[in-house]
C-alpha positions as CSV (number, residue, x, y, z in Angstrom):
1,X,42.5,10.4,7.1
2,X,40.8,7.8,5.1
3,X,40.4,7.4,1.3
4,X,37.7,6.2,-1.2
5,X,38.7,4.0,-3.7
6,X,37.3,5.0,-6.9
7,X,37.3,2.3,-8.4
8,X,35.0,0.4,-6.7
9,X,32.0,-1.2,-8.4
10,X,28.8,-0.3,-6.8
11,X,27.1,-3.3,-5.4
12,X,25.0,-5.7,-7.6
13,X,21.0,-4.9,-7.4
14,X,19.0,-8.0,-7.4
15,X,16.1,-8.4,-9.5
16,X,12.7,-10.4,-8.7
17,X,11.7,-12.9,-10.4
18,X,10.1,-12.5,-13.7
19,X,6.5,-11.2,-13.1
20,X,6.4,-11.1,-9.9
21,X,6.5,-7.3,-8.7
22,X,6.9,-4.1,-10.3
23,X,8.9,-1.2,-8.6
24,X,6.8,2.3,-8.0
25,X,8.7,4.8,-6.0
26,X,9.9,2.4,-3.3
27,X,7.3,-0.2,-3.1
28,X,7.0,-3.0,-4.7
29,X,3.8,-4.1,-6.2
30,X,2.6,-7.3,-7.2
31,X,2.1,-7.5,-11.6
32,X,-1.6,-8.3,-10.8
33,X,-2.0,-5.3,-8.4
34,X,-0.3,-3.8,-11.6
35,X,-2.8,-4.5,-13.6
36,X,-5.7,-3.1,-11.3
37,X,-3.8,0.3,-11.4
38,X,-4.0,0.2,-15.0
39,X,-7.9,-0.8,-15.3
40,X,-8.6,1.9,-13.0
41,X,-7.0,4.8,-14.4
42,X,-8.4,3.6,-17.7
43,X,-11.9,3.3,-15.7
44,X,-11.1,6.6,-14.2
45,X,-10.8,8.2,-17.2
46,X,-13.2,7.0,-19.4
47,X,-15.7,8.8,-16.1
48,X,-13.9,12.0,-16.4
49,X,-12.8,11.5,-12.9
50,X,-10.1,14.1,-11.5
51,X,-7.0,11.6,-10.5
52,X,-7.0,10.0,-13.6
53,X,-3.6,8.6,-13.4
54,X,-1.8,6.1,-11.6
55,X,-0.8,7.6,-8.4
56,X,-5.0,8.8,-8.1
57,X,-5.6,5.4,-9.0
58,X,-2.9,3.6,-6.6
59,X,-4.7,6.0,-3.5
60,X,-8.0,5.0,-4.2
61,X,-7.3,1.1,-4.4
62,X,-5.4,1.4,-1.2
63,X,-7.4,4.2,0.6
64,X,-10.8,3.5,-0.8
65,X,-11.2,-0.3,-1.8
66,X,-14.8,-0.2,-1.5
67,X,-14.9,2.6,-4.5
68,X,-11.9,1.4,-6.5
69,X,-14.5,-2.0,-7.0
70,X,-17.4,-0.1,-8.1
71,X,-15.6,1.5,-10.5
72,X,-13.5,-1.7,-11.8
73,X,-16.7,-2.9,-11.9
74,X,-18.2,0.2,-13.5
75,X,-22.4,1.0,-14.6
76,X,-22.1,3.1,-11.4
77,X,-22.3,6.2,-10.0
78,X,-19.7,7.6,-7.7
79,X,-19.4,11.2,-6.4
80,X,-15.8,12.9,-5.2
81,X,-15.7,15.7,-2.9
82,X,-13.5,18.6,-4.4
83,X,-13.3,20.4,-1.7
84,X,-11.6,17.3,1.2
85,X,-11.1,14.7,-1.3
86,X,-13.3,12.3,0.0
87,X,-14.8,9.4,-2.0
88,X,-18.0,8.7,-1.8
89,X,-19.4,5.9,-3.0
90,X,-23.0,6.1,-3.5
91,X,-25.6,9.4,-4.0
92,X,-27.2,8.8,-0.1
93,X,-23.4,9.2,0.9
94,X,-23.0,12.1,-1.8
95,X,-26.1,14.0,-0.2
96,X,-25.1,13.6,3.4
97,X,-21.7,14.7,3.2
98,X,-23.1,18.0,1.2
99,X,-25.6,18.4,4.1
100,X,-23.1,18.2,6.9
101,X,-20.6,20.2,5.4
102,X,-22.1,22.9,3.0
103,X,-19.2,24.7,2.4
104,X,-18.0,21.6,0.5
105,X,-17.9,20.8,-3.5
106,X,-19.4,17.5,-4.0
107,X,-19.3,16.3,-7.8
108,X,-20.5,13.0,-9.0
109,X,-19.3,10.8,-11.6
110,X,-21.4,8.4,-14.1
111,X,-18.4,5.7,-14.4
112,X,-19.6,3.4,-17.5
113,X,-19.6,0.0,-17.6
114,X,-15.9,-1.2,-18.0
């Protein structure tokens, strides 16, 4: 029967170089990706947008580029569907996703210049 040797150092964690990449839950991400997370959430927040935190923020700059820039960019208007969680990113987008799916909570979001 084998034995563990308690007195074994666990092994030595290497560390990237200095700002290069921050660690978030597995992944590494770049400082400057960093950053955008940041400006979003602030951006995000200052619009009273639901997900207005770094994981909401982290989704939409991955799963929704094309709405993450509008709002970096902000003096827009972007709309969120409560009810699937889509993103939409402009009112003729807003209005046809509430006429295909009725049952669905559209809200819209006045995200002010950043």
């Amino acid at each position: 029967m084998p034995t563990h040797d308690k007195t074994k150092t666990p092994p030595e964690r290497r560390k990237a170089a200095a700002g290069s990449t921050v660690r978030v839950e597995g992944l590494h991400v770049s400082r400057a990706a960093w950053a955008r997370v940041e400006a979003l959430v602030a951006q995000l927040a200052r619009a009273g947008i639901p997900r207005a935190h770094r994981s909401g923020a982290l989704d939409m700059l991955v799963l929704h580029p094309e709405v993450a820039a509008l709002v970096l960019a902000g003096g827009c208007r972007i709309s969120w569907c409560a009810t699937c969680g889509a993103w939409l990113p402009n009112a003729r987008d807003a209005l046809a996703h509430q006429d295909e799916l009725r049952e669905h909570v559209v809200q819209g979001f006045l995200v002010p210049p950043s």
